[in-house]
NUTILO-289942 format. One record per atom (N, C-alpha, C): x, y, z; residue in three letters; residue number from 1; atom name; chain. Coordinates in nm, 2 decimals. Atoms other than C-alpha are relative to their C-alpha. Example, Ala and Ser with C-alpha at 12.3 -4.5 7.8 and 13.67 -1.06 7.14 Angstrom:
<sites>
<site><u>0.09</u><v>-0.12</v><w>0.00</w><code>ala</code><pos>1</pos><site>N</site><unit>A</unit></site>
<site><u>1.23</u><v>-0.45</v><w>0.78</w><code>ala</code><pos>1</pos><site>CA</site><unit>A</unit></site>
<site><u>0.09</u><v>0.12</v><w>0.00</w><code>ala</code><pos>1</pos><site>C</site><unit>A</unit></site>
<site><u>-0.09</u><v>-0.11</v><w>0.00</w><code>ser</code><pos>2</pos><site>N</site><unit>A</unit></site>
<site><u>1.37</u><v>-0.11</v><w>0.71</w><code>ser</code><pos>2</pos><site>CA</site><unit>A</unit></site>
<site><u>-0.08</u><v>0.11</v><w>0.08</w><code>ser</code><pos>2</pos><site>C</site><unit>A</unit></site>
</sites>
This chain:
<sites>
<site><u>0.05</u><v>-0.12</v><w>0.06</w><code>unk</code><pos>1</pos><site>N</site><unit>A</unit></site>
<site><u>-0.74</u><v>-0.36</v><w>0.23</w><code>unk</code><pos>1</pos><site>CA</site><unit>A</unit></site>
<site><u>0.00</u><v>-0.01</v><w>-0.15</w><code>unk</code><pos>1</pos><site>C</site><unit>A</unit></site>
<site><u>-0.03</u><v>0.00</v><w>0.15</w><code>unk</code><pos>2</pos><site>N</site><unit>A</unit></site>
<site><u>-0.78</u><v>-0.23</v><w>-0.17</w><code>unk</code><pos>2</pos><site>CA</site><unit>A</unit></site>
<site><u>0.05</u><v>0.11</v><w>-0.01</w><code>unk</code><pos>2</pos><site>C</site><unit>A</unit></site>
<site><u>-0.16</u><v>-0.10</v><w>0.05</w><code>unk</code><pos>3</pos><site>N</site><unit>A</unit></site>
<site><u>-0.54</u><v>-0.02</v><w>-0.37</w><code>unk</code><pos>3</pos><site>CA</site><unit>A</unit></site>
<site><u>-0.11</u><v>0.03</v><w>-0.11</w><code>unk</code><pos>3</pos><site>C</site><unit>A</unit></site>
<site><u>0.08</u><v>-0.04</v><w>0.07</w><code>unk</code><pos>4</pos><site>N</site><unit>A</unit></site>
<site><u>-0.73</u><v>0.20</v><w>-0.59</w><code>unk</code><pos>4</pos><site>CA</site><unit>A</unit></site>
<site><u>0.06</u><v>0.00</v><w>-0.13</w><code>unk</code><pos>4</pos><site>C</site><unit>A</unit></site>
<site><u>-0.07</u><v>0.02</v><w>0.10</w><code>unk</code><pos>5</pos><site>N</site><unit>A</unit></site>
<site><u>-0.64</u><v>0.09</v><w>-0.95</w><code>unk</code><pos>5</pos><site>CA</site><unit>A</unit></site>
<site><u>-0.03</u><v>0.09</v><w>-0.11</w><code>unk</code><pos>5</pos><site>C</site><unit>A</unit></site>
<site><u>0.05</u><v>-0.14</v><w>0.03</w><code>unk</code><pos>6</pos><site>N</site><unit>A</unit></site>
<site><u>-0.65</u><v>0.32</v><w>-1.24</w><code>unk</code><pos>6</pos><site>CA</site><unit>A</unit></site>
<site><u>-0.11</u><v>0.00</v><w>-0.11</w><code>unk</code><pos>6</pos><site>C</site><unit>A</unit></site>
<site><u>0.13</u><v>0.04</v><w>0.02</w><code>unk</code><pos>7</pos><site>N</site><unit>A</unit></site>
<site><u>-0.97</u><v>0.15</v><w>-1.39</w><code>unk</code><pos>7</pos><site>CA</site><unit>A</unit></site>
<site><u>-0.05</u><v>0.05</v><w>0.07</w><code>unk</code><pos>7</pos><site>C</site><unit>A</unit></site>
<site><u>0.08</u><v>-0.07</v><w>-0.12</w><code>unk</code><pos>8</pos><site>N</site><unit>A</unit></site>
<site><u>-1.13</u><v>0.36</v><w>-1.12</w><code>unk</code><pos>8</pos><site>CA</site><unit>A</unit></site>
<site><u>-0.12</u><v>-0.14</v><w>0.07</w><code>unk</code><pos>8</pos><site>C</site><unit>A</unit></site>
<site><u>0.14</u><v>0.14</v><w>-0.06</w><code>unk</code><pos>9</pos><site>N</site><unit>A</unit></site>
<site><u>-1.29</u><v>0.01</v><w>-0.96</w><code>unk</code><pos>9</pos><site>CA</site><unit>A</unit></site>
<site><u>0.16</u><v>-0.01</v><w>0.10</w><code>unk</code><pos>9</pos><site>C</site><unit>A</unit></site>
<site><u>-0.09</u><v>0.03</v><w>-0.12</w><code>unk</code><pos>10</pos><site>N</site><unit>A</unit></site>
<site><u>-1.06</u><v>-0.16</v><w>-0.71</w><code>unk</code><pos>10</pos><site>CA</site><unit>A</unit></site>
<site><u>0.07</u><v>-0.11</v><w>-0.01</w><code>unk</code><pos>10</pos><site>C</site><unit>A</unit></site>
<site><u>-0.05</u><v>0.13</v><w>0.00</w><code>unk</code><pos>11</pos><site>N</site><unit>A</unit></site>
<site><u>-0.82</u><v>-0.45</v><w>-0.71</w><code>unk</code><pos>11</pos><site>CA</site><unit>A</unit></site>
<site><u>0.02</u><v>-0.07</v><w>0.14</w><code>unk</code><pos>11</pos><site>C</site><unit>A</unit></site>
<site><u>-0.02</u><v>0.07</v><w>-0.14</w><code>unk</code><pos>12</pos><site>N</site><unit>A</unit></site>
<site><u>-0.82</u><v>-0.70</v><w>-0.42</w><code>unk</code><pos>12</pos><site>CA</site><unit>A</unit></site>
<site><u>0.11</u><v>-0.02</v><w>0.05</w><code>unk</code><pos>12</pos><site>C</site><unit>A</unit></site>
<site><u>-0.12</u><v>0.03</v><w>-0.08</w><code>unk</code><pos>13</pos><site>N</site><unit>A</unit></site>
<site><u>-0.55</u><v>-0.73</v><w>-0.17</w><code>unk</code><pos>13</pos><site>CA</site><unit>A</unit></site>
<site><u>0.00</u><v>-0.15</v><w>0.07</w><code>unk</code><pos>13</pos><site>C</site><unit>A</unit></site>
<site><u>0.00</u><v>0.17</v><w>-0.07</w><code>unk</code><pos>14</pos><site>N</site><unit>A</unit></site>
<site><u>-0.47</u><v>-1.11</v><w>-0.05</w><code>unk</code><pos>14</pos><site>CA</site><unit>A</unit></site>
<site><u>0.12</u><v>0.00</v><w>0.02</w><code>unk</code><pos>14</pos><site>C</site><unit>A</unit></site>
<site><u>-0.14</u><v>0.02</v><w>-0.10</w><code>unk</code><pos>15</pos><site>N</site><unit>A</unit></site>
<site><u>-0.18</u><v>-1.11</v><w>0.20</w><code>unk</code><pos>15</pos><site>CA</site><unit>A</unit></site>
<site><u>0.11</u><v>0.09</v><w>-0.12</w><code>unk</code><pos>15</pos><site>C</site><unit>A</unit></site>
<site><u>-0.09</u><v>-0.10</v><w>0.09</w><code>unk</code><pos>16</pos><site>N</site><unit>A</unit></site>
<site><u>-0.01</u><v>-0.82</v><w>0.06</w><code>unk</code><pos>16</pos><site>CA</site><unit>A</unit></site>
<site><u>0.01</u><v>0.04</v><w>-0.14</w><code>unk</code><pos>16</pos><site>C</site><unit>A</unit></site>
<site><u>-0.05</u><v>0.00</v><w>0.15</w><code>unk</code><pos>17</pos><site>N</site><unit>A</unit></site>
<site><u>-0.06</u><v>-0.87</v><w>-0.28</w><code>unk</code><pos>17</pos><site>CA</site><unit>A</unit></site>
<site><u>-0.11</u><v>0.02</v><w>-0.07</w><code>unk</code><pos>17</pos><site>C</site><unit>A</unit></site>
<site><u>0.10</u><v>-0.08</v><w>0.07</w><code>unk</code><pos>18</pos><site>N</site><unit>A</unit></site>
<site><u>-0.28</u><v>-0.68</v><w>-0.48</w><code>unk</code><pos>18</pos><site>CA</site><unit>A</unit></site>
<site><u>-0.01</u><v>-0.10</v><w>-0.16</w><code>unk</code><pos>18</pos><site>C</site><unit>A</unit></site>
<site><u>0.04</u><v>0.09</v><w>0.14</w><code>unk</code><pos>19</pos><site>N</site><unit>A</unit></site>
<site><u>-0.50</u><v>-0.93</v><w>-0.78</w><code>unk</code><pos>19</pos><site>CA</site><unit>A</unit></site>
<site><u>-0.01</u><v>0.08</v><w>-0.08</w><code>unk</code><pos>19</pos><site>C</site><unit>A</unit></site>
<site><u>0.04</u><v>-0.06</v><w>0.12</w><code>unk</code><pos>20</pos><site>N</site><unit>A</unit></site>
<site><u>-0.54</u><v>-0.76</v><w>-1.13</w><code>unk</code><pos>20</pos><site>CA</site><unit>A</unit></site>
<site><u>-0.08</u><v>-0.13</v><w>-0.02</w><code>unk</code><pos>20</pos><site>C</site><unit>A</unit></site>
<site><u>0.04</u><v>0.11</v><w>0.08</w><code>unk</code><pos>21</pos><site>N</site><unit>A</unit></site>
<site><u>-0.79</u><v>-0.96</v><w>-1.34</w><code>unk</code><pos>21</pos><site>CA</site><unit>A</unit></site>
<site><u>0.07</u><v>-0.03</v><w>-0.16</w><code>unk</code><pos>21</pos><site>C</site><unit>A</unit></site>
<site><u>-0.10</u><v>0.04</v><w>0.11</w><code>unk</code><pos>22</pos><site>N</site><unit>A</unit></site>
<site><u>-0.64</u><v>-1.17</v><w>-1.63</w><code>unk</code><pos>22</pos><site>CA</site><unit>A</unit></site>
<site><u>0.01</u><v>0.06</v><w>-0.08</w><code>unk</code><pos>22</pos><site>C</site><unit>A</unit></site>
<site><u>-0.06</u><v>-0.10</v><w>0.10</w><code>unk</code><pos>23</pos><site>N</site><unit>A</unit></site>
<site><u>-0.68</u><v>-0.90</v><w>-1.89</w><code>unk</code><pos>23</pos><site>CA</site><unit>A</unit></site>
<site><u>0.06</u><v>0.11</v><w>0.02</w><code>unk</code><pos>23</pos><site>C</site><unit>A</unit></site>
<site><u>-0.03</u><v>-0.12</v><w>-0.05</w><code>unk</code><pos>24</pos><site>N</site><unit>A</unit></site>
<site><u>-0.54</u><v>-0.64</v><w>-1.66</w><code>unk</code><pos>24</pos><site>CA</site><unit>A</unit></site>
<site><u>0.18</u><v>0.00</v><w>-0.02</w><code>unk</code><pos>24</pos><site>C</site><unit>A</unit></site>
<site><u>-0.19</u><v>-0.01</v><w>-0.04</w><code>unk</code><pos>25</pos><site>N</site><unit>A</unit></site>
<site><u>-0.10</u><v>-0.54</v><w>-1.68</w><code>unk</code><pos>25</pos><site>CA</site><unit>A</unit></site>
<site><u>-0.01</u><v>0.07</v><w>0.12</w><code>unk</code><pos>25</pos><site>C</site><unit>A</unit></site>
<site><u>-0.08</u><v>-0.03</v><w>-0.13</w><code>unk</code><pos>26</pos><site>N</site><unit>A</unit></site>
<site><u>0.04</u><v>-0.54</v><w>-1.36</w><code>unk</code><pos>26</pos><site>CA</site><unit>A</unit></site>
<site><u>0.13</u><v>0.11</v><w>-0.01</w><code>unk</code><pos>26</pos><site>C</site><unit>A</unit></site>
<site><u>-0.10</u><v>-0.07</v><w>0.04</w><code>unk</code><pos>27</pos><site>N</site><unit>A</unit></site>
<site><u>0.23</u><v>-0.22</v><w>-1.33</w><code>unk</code><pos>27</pos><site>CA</site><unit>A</unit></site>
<site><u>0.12</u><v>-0.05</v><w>0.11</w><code>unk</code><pos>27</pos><site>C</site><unit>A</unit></site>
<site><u>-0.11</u><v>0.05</v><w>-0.10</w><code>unk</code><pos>28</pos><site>N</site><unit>A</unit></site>
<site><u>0.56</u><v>-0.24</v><w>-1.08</w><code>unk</code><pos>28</pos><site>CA</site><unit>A</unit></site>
<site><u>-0.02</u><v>0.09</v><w>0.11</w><code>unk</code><pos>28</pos><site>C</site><unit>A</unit></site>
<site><u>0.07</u><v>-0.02</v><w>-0.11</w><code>unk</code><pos>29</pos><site>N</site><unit>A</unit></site>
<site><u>0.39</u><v>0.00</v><w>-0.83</w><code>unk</code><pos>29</pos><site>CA</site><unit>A</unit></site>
<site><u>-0.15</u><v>-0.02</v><w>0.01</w><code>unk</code><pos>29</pos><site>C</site><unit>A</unit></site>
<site><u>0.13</u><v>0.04</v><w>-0.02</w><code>unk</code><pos>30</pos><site>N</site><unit>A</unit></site>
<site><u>0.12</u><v>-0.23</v><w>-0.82</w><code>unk</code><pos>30</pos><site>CA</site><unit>A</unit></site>
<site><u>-0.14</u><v>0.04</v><w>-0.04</w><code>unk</code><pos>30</pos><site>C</site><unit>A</unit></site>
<site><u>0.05</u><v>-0.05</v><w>0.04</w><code>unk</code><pos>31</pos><site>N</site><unit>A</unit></site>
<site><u>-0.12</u><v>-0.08</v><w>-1.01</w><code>unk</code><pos>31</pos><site>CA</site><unit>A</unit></site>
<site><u>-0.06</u><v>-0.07</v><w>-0.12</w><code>unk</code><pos>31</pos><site>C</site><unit>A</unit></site>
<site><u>0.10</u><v>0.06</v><w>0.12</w><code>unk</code><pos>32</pos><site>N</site><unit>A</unit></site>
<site><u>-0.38</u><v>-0.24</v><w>-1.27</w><code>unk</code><pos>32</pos><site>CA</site><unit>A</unit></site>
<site><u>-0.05</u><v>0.10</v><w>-0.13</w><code>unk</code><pos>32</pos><site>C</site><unit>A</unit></site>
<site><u>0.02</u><v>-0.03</v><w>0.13</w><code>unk</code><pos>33</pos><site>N</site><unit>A</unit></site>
<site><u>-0.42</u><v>-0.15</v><w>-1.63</w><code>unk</code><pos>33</pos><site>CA</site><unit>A</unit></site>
<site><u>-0.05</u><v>-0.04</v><w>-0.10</w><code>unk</code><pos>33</pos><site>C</site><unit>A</unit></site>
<site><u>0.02</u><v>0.07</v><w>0.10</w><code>unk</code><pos>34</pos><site>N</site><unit>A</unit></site>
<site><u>-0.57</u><v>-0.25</v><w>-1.91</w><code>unk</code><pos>34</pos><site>CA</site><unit>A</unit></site>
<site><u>0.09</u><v>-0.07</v><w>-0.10</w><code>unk</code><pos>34</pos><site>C</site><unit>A</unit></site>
<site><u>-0.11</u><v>0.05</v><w>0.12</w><code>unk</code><pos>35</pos><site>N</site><unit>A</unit></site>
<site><u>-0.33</u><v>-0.45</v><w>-2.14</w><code>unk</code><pos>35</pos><site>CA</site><unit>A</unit></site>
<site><u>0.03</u><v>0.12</v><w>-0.14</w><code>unk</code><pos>35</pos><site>C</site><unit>A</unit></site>
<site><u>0.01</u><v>-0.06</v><w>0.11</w><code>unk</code><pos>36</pos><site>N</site><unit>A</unit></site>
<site><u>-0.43</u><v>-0.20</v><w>-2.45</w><code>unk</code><pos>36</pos><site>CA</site><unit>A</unit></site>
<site><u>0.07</u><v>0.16</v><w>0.04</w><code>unk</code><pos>36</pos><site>C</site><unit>A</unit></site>
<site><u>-0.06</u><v>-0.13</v><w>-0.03</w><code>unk</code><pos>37</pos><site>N</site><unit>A</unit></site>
<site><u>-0.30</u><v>0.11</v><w>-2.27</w><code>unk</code><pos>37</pos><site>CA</site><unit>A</unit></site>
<site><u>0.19</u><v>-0.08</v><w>0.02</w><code>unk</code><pos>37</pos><site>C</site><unit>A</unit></site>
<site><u>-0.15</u><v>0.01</v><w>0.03</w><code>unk</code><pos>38</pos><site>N</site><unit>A</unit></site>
<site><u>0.09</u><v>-0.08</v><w>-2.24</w><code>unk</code><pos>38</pos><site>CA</site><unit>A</unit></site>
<site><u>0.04</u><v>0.05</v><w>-0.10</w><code>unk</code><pos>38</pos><site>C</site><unit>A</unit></site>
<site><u>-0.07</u><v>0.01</v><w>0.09</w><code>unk</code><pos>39</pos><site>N</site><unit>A</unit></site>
<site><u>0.31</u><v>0.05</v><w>-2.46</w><code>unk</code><pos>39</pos><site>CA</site><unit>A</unit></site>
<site><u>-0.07</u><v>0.10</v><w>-0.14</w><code>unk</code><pos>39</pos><site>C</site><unit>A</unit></site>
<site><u>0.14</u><v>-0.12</v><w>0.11</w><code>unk</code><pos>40</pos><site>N</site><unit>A</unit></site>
<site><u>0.06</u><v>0.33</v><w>-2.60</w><code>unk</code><pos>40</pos><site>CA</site><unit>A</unit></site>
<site><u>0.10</u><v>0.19</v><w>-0.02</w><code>unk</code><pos>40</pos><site>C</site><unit>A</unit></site>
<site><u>-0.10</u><v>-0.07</v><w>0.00</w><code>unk</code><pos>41</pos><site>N</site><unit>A</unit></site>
<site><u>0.35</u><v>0.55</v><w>-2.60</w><code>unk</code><pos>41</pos><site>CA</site><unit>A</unit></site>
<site><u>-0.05</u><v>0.15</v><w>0.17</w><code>unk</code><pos>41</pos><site>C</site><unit>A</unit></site>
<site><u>0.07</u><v>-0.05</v><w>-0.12</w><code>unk</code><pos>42</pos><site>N</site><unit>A</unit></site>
<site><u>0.16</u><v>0.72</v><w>-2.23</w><code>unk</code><pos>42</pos><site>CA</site><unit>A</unit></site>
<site><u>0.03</u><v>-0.08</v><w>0.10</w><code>unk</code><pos>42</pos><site>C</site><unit>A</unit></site>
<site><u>0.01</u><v>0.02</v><w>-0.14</w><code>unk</code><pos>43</pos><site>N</site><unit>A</unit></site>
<site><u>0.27</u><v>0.69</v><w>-1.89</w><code>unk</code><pos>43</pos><site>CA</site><unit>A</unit></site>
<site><u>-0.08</u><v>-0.03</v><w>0.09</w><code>unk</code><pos>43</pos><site>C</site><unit>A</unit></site>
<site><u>0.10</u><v>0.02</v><w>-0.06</w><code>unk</code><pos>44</pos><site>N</site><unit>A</unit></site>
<site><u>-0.02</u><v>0.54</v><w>-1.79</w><code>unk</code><pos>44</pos><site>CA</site><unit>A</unit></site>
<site><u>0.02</u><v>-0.08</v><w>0.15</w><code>unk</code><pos>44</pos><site>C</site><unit>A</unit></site>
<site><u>-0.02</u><v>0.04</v><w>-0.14</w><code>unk</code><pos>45</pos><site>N</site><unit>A</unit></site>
<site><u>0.14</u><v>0.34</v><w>-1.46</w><code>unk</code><pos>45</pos><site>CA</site><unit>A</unit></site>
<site><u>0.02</u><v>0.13</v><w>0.10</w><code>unk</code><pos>45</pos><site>C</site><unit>A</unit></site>
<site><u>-0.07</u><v>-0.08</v><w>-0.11</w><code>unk</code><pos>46</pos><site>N</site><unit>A</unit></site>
<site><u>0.28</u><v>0.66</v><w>-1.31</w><code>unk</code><pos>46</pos><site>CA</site><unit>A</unit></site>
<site><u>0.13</u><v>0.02</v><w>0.02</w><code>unk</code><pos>46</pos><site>C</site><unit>A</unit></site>
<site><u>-0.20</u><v>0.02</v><w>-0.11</w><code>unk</code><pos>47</pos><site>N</site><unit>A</unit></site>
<site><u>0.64</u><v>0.52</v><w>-1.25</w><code>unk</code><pos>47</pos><site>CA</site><unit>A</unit></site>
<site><u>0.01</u><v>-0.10</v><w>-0.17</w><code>unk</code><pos>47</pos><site>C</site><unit>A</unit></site>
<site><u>-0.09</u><v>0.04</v><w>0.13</w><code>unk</code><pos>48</pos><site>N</site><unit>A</unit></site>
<site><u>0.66</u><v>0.43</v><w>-1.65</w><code>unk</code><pos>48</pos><site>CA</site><unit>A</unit></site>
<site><u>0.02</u><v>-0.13</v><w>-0.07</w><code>unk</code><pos>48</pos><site>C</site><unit>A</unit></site>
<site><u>-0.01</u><v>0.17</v><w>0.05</w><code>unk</code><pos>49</pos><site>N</site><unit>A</unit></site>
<site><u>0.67</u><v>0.03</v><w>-1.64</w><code>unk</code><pos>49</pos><site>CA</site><unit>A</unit></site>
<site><u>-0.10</u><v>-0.05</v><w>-0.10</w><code>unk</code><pos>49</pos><site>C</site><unit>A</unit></site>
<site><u>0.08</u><v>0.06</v><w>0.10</w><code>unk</code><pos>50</pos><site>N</site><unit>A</unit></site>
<site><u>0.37</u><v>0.02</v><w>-1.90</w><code>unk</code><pos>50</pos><site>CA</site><unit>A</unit></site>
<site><u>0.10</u><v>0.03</v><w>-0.12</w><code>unk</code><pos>50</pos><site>C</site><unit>A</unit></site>
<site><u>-0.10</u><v>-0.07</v><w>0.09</w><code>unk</code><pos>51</pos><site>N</site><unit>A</unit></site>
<site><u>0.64</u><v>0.19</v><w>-2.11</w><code>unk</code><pos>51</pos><site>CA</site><unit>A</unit></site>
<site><u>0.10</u><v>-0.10</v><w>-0.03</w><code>unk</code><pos>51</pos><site>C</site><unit>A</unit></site>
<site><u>-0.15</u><v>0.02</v><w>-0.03</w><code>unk</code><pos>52</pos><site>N</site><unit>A</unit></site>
<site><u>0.95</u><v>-0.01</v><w>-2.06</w><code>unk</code><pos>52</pos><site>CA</site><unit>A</unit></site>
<site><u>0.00</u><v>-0.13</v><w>-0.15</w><code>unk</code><pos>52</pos><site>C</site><unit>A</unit></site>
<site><u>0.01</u><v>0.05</v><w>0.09</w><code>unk</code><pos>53</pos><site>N</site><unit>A</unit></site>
<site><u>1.05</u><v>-0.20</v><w>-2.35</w><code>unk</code><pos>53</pos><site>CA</site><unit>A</unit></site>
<site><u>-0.02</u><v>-0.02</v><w>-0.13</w><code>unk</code><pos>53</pos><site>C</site><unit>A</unit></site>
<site><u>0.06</u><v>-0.03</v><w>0.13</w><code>unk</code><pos>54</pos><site>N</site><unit>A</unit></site>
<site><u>0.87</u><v>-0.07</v><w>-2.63</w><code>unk</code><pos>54</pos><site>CA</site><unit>A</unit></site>
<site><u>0.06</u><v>0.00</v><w>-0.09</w><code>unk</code><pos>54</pos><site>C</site><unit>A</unit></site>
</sites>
C-alpha cells in the first residue's frame, strides 16, 4: 500500500517500509518532509520528531 505523506503526493511502501526521496526527512511516524521544514520551530511531523534536537 501508500501512506499519504505531508507533501500531499505519496511515498511508496516496500515490505513495510515506507521510501521518502533523498531530499525528503523521515519523521518517526513515518512520514515524509521536506528537509527545510525540520527544525523550523513547527510541528510539522505531527508527533514533533522534525523538532527534536534543535
Amino acid at each position: 500500500g501508500q501512506v499519504h505523506d505531508l507533501r500531499k503526493s505519496f511515498c511508496e511502501s516496500v515490505q513495510g517500509t515506507i521510501v521518502c526521496i533523498a531530499a525528503d526527512f523521515r519523521c518517526r511516524n513515518q512520514h515524509c518532509l521536506p528537509t527545510q521544514w525540520v527544525c523550523n520551530g513547527q510541528n510539522d511531523c505531527q508527533d514533533g520528531s522534525d523538532e527534536i534536537g534543535c
